[in-house]
Structures are given as C-alpha cells and as structure tokens.
C-alpha positions in Angstrom: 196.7 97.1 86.5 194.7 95.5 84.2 191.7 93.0 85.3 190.4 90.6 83.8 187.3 88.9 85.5 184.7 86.6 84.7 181.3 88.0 84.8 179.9 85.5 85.9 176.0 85.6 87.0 175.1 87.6 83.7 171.5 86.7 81.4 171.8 83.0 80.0 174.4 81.9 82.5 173.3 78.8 83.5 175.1 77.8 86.7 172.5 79.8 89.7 175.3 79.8 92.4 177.0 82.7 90.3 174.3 84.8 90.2 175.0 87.6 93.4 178.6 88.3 91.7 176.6 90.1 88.8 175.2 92.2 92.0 178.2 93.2 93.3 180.7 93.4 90.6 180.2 96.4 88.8 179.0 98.4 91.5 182.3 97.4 93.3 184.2 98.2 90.3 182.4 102.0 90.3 183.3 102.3 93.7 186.9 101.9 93.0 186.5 104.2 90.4 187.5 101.6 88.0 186.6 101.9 84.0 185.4 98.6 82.6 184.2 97.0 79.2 181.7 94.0 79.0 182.6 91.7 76.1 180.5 88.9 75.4 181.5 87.3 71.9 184.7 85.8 71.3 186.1 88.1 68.5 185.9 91.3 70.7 188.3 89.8 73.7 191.4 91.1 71.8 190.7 94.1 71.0 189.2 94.9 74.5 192.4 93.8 76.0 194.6 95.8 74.0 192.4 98.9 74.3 192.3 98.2 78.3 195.7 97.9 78.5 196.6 101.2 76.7 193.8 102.7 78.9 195.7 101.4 82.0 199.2 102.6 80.7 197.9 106.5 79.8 195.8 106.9 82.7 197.8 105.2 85.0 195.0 103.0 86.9 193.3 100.0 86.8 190.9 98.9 84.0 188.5 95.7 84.1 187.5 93.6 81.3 184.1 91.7 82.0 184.3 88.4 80.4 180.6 87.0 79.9 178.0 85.2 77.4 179.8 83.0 74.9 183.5 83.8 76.6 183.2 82.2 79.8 181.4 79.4 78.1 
C-alpha cells in the first residue's frame, strides 16, 4: 500500500490547528514499521512516488510519502 499524506503541521505551515499531526505522524508511521520520504518542493513528488511505489511492490508493505512545504500549499 502506498500512502500518501499531507504533512501538515511542518515549519512555515501557516494554519496552527495542524500543528499536533506533525507530533504524531511520524512516530506513528515508525510504529507501524512504515518507511517514509518527506518531499517538500514540487519537482521531487514524482519521483518520490514512483520510488515508493517500487519500494511497496519489492518489499511487500506499505510506504508513506510526506507531502509538506511548497506541496500542500
């Protein structure tokens, strides 16, 4: 399974409800053992995808992509 989740709550995110999912997000995503990338400019999203997705295919579990900075904007 492949995730893709907004990480919301990261430096220069403006909006202050998000902040407490920066808190629990990657510690939860540890937890579950799960590998994750954080991409933050636009130009990396594809490639992150498509290396998560192979990722997710040979090892057979989920990966996360962290969308943040610029990407969520």
């Amino acid at each position: 399974m492949l995730l893709l989740i907004p990480y919301r709550g990261d430096i220069g995110d403006a909006f202050w409800l998000m902040g407490p999912y920066k808190d629990t997000t990657e510690p939860l995503l540890k937890v579950l053992n799960a590998p994750y990338s954080v991409i933050s400019k636009n130009e990396e999203i594809s490639k992150a995808i498509v290396d998560a997705q192979g990722s997710t295919i040979s090892w057979q579990r989920p990966v996360a992509v962290l969308l943040t900075g610029e990407t969520i904007k």
